[in-house]
C-alpha positions in Angstrom: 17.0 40.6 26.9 20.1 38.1 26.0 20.2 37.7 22.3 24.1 35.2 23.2 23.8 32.0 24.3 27.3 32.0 26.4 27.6 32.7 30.0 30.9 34.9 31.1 31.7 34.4 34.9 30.0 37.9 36.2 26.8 36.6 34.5 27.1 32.9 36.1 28.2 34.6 39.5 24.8 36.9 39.9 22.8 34.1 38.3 23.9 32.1 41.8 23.2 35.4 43.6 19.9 35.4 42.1 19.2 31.8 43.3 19.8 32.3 46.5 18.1 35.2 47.1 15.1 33.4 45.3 15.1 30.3 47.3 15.3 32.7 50.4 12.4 34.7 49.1 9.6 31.4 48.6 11.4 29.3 51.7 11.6 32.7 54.2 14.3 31.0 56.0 16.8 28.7 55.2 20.6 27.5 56.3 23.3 27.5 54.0 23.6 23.9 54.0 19.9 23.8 52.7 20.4 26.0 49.6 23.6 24.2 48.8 22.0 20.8 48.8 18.8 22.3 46.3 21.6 24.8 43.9 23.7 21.4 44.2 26.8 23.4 44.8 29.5 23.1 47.5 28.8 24.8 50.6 31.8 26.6 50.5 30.6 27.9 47.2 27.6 29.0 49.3 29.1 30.3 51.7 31.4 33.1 49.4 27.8 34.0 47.6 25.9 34.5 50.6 28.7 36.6 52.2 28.2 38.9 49.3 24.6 39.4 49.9 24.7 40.1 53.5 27.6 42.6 52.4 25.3 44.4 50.2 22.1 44.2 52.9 20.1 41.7 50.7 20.6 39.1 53.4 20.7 38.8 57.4 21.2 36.1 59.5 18.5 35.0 62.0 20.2 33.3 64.5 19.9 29.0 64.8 17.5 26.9 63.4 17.4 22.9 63.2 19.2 21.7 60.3 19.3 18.3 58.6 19.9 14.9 60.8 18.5 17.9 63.9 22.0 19.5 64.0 22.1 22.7 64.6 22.8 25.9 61.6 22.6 29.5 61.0 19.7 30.5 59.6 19.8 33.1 56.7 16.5 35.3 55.6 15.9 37.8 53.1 15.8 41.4 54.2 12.5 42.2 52.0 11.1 45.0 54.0 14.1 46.9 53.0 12.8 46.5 49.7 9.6 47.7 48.3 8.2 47.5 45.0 5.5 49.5 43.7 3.0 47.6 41.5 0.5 49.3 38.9 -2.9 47.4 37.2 -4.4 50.2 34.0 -8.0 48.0 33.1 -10.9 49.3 31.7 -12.7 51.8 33.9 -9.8 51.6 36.7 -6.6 51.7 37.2 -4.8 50.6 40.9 -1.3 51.4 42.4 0.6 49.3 45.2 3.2 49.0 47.0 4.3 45.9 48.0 7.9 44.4 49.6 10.0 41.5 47.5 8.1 39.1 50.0 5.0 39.8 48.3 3.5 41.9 51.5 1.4 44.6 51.1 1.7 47.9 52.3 -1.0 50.4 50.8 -3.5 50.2 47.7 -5.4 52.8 45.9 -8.1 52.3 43.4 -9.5 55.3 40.8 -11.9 54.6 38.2 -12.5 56.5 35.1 -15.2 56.5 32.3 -14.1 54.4 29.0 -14.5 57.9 27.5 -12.2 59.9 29.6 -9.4 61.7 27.7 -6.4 59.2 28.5 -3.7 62.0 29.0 -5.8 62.7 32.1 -5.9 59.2 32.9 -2.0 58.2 32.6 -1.5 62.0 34.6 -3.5 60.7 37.6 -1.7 57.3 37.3 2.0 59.1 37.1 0.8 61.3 40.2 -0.5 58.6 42.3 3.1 56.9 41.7 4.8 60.0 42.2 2.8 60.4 45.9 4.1 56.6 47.1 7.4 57.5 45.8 7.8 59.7 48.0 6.3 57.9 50.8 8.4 55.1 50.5 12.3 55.8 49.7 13.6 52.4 49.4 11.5 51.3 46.2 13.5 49.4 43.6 11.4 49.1 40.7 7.8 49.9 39.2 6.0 47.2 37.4 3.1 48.2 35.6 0.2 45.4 33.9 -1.9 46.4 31.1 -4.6 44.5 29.1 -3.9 42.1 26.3 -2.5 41.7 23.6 0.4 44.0 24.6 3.0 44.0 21.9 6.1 44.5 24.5 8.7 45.2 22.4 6.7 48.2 20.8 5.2 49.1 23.5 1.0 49.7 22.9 -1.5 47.5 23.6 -2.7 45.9 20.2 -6.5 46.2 20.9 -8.7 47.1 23.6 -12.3 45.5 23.4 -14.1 49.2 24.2 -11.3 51.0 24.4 -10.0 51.8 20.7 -8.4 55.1 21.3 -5.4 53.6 24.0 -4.0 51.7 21.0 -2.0 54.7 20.0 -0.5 55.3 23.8 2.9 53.7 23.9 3.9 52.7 27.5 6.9 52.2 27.6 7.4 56.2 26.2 5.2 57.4 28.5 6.8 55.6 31.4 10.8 55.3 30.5 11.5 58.6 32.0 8.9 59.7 34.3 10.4 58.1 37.3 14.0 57.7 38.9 13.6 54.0 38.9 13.8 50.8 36.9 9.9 50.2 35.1 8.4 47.2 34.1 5.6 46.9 32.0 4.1 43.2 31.2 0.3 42.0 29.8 -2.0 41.7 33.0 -2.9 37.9 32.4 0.9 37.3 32.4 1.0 39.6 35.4 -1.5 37.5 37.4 0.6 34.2 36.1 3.1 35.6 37.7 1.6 36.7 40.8 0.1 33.3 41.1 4.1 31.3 40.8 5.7 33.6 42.9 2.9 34.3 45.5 -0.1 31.5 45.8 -0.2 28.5 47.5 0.6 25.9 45.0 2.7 22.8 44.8 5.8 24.4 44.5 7.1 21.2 42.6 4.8 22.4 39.6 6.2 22.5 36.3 3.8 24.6 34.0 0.6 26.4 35.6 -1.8 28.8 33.2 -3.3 31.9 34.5 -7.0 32.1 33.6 -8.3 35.9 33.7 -11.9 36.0 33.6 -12.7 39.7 34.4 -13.7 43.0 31.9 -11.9 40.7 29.8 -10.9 37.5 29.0 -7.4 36.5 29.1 -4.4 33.8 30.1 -0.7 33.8 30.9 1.9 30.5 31.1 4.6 30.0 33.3 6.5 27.4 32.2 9.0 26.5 34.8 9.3 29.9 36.3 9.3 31.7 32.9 6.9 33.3 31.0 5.4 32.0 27.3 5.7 35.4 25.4 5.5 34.5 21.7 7.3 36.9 19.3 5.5 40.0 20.3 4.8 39.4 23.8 1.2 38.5 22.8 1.1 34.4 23.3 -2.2 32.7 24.8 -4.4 35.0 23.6 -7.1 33.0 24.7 -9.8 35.7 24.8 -9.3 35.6 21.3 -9.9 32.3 20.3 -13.1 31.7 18.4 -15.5 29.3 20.1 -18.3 29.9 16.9 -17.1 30.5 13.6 -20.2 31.8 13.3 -20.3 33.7 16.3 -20.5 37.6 16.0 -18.3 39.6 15.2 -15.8 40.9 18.0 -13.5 43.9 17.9 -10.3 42.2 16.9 -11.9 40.8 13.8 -12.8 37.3 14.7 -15.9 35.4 15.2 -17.3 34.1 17.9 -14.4 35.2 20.4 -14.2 33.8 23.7 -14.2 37.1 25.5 -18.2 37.8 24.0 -19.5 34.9 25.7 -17.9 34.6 29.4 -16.0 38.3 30.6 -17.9 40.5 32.6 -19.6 43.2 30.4 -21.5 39.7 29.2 -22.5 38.9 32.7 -23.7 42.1 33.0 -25.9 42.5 29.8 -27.2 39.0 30.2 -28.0 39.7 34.2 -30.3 42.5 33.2 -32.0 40.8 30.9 -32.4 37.3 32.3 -32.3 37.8 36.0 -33.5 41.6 36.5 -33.9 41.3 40.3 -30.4 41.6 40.8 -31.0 45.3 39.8 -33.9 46.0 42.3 -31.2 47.2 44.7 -29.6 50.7 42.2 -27.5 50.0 38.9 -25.5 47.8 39.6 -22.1 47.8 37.2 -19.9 45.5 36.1 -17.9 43.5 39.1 -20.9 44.3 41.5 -23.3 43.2 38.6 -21.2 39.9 38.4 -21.6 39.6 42.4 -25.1 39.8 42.5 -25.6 37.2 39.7 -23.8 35.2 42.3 -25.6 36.1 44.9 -28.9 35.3 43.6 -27.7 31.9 42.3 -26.8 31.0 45.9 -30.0 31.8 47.0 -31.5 29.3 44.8 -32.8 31.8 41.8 -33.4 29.5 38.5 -32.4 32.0 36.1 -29.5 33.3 38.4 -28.3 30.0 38.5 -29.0 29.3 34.6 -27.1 31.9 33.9 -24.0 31.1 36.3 -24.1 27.5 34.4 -23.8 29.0 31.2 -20.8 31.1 31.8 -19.2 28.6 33.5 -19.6 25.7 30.8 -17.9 28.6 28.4 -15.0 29.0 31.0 -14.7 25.7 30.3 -14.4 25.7 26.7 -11.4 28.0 27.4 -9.6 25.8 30.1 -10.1 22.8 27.6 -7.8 24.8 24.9 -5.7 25.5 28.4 -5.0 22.0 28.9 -4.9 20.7 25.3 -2.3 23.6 24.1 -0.2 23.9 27.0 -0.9 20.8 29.3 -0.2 22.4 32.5 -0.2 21.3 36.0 -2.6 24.1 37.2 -5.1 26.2 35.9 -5.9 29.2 38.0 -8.9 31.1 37.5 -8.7 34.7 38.6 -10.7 38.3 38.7 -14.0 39.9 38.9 -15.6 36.4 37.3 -13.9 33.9 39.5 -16.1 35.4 42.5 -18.5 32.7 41.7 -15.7 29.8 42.2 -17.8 27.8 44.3 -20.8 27.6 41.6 -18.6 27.9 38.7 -16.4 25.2 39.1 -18.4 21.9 39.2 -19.8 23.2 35.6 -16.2 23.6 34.6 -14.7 20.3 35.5 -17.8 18.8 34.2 -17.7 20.6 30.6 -13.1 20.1 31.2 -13.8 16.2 31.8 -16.5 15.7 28.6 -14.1 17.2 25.9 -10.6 16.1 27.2 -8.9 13.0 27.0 -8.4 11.2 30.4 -4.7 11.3 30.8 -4.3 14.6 30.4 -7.7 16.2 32.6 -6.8 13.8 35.5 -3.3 15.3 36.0 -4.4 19.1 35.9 -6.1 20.4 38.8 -8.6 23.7 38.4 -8.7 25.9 41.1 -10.1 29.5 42.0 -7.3 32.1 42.8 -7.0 32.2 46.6 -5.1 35.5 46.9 -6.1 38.3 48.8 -5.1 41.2 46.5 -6.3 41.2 43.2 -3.9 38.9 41.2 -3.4 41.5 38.7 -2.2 43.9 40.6 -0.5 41.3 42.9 1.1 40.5 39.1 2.3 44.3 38.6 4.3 43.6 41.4 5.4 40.4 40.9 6.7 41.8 37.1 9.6 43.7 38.7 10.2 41.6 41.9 11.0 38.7 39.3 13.1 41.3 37.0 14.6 42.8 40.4 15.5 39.3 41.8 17.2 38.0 39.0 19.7 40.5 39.2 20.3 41.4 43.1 23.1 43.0 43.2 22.0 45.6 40.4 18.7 46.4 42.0 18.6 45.5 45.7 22.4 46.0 47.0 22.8 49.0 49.5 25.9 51.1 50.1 28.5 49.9 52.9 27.4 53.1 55.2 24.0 52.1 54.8 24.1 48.0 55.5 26.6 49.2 58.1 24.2 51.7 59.9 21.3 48.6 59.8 
């Protein structure tokens, strides 16, 4: 990370690269004339920076496409399926590994779960393996990026605390990671993860400046992007919302506050409420966690009183947290993702309700609360979107090819 303030001109020339190959990435294709008129440089400058790209295989030209005033232009795209990134979610009870290209496609997925009391050496080893196994599937991989729960302290390298999960506070990632693969690794909270995911990858107005990532899932959880970068804090550990107390005389939780968010809306809640409240919805086996959550959801749609009582309650407390969203941050969009946002459609007139109630007017009107529409898990979706934003903002250090190579394409 830049700790200088001034730019010299190799720094200023990849930043250009870096646009570019951006722009290309969320438009698909574009003519030169179209990225100099949104960098607002010349076209000639364009013109020099995209020759180096196609030089080093980032870019390809697609033949003609209609241009501005319905002239005629060369249209340029980004060569992502020469470029694969391998994403990595670590949650409690499972961990996930894919592999994705820098266009945000998908290629394969695995999931494994584990017992919260498993030894963790044999956890990370089946993680490292299954990354080993894709590596060697797929040779042009540029980078790893892995999301873990929150609060991660990135510049040490742990997580701080776990809710159920005390003995990973000692693991330090980036150790465990730093050396363990021949390629550059990324490691990044999973609600910033799915922040990410969600401003590189899901269909929003692109002309958004700040949208908030809301995770509702075995945790609870939030990432900010504010115009295309991420709110860290000091330590990496910023909107904590999970951690915000709701009671001050709540219980207790495990990070030492009362009341904590992440007690009264995540999805260990949902399931100790479910089988106490609404019972049926573990006539069919044992349900656990995200299936426990589905059924909840399931029996609310069918019209189940208590099913739906329940669903209302959770929601008003998702709420709660979106109301801290808008009044600490004031974004554009608030995106509620994982095992919890299942129940969108029941969930989010409860939200909006409770989001209306205790905000003032001119800022609730302006923010619109939506249910994550992608189809990966955002988290993991976010593990990959970690290194494709590190890997595209420096192109030519990650994505270039050698001359024999772009030559023999």
């Amino acid at each position: 990370m830049r700790d200088t303030i001034g730019n010299n001109n190799s720094d200023l020339t990849e930043m250009n690269r870096s646009a570019v190959v951006k722009i290309l990435q969320q438009r698909e294709i574009c003519s030169r004339a179209d990225i100099a008129k949104q960098m607002g440089l010349t076209q000639a400058s364009i013109t020099k920076i995209v020759a180096a790209l196609m030089g080093m295989g980032i870019v390809s030209e697609v033949g003609s496409i209609k241009g501005s005033g319905n002239r005629r232009s060369i249209g340029l795209k980004l060569n992502a399926d020469r470029h694969q990134i391998i994403g990595v979610k670590f949650a409690r009870h499972m961990f996930a590994v894919g592999v994705f290209d820098i266009s945000g496609k998908i290629y394969t997925q695995t999931e494994t779960e584990y017992p919260l009391e498993q030894d963790q050496r044999s956890v990370l080893s089946a993680m490292k393996k299954q990354i080993h196994d894709m590596l060697k599937e797929y040779k042009n991989v540029a980078a790893i990026g892995l999301a873990v729960p929150g609060p991660y302290l990135r510049t040490e390298g742990r997580i701080a605390m776990v809710t159920r999960m005390p003995d990973w506070h000692n693991i330090n990632f980036i150790e465990e990671f730093k050396d363990e693969f021949n390629k550059p690794f990324f490691i990044e909270q999973d609600a910033n993860a799915g922040a990410l995911a969600e401003w590189w990858f899901g269909d929003h107005d692109k002309s958004m400046n700040t949208l908030a990532y809301f995770l509702a899932g075995e945790g609870i959880g939030s990432g900010i992007i504010d115009r295309g970068s991420l709110l860290l804090g000091s330590q990496g550990a910023a909107s904590e919302i999970g951690h915000i107390s709701i009671d001050a005389q709540g219980p207790r939780c495990e990070c030492g506050n009362y009341g904590c968010l992440e007690m009264y809306c995540s999805a260990p809640v949902i399931l100790k409420l479910a089988k106490q409240r609404v019972p049926e919805c573990f006539a069919k086996g044992n349900r656990q966690r995200t299936d426990a959550c589905n059924a909840v959801f399931e029996e609310a749609r069918r019209g189940d009183l208590k099913a739906l009582e329940l669903v209302k309650e959770i929601a008003e407390y998702i709420g709660y947290g979106c109301v801290t969203l808008i009044n600490s941050y004031n974004p554009d969009i608030i995106v509620i993702g994982d095992s919890v946002s299942k129940g969108g459609d029941l969930l989010l007139p409860t939200i909006q309700e409770v989001v209306n109630q205790r905000t003032i007017p001119e800022l609730h009107s302006r923010v619109k609360i939506k249910i994550s529409s992608l189809k990966v898990d955002p988290t993991l979706y976010g593990a990959a979107a970690i290194a494709t934003n590190r890997v595209l903002q420096m192109p030519s250090a990650f994505l270039a090819v050698k001359e024999e190579e772009v030559n023999s394409i």
